[in-house]
C-alpha positions as CSV (number, residue, x, y, z in Angstrom):
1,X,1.7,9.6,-10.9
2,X,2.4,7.1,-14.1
3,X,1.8,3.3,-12.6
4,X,1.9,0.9,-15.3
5,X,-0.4,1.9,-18.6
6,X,-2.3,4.6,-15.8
7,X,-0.5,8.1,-16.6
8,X,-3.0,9.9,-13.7
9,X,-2.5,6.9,-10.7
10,X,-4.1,8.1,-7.6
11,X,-2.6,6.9,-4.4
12,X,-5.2,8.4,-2.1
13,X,-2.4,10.8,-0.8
14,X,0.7,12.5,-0.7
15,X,4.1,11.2,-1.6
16,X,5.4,14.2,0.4
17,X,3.1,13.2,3.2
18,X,4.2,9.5,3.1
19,X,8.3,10.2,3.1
20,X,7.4,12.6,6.2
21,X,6.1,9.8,7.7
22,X,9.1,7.5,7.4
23,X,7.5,4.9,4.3
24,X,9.6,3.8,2.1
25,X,9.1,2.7,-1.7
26,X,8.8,-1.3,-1.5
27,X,7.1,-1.5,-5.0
28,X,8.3,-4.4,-7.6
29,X,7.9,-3.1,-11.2
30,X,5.2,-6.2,-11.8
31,X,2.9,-5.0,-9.3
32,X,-0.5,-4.4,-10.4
33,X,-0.3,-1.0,-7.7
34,X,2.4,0.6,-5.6
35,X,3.6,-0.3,-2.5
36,X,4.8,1.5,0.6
37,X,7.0,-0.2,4.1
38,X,6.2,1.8,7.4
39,X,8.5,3.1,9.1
40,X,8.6,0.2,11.7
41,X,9.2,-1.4,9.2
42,X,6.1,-4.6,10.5
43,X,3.9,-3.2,7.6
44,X,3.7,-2.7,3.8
45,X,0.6,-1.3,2.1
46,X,-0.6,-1.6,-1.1
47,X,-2.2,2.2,-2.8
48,X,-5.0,1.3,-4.5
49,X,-6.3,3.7,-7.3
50,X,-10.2,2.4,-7.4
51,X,-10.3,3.6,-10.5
52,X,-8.0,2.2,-12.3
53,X,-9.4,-0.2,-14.9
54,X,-7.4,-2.9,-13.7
55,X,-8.0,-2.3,-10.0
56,X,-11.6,-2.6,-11.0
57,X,-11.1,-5.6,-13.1
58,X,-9.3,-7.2,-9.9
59,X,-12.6,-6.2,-7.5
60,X,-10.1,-3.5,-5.6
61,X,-12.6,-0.6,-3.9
62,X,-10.4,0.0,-1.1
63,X,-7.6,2.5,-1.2
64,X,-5.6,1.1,1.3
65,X,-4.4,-2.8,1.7
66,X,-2.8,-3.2,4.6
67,X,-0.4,-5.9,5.3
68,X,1.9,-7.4,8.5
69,X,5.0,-8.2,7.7
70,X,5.9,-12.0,9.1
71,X,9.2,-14.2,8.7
72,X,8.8,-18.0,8.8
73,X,11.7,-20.0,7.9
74,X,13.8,-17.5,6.3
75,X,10.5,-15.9,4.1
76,X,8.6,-12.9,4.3
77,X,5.0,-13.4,4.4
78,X,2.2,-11.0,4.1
79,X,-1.2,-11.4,6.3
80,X,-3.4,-9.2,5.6
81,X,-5.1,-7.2,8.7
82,X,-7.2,-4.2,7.3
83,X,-8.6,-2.8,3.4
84,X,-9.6,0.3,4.1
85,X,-10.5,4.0,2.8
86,X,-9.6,5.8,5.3
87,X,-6.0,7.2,5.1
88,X,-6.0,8.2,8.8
89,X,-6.7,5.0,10.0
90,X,-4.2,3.4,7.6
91,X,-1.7,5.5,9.3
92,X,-3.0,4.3,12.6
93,X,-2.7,0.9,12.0
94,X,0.5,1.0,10.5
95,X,2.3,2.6,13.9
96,X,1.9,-0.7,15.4
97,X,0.5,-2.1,18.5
């Protein structure tokens, strides 16, 4: 996939795969990778090509940043809760507790 000056972007897996699941595109155009919500909507996780120049410039050698989702006073925060390589646990995680 093209992601910013990267014309081969590797998410680590499927877009197919991903939709099937129920993610949903939550990417803004100024992120330095793509992002995806879960289907619960309680997660959003960044695809991290490792490498990608500027993944490696950033010290990225995880594919997957995982995220929680919080609201306090009206704005969403992000708390992080796993960087991982491992798409199956990334899908694990990302169902929820």
């Amino acid at each position: 996939m093209q992601w910013l000056d990267n014309k081969n972007y590797n998410l680590n897996c499927d877009l197919k795969d991903l939709d099937n699941k129920g993610f949903t595109n939550s990417t803004y155009h100024h992120d330095l990778s793509p992002s995806y919500i879960s289907k619960n909507g309680q997660f959003q996780v960044f695809f991290i090509d490792i490498d990608d120049k500027n993944m490696k410039i950033e010290g990225q050698d995880k594919k997957f940043v995982i995220n929680r989702i919080k609201t306090n006073s009206n704005e969403e925060v992000l708390e992080h809760i796993l960087s991982t390589n491992d798409y199956n646990e990334m899908l694990k995680t990302t169902k929820g507790k």
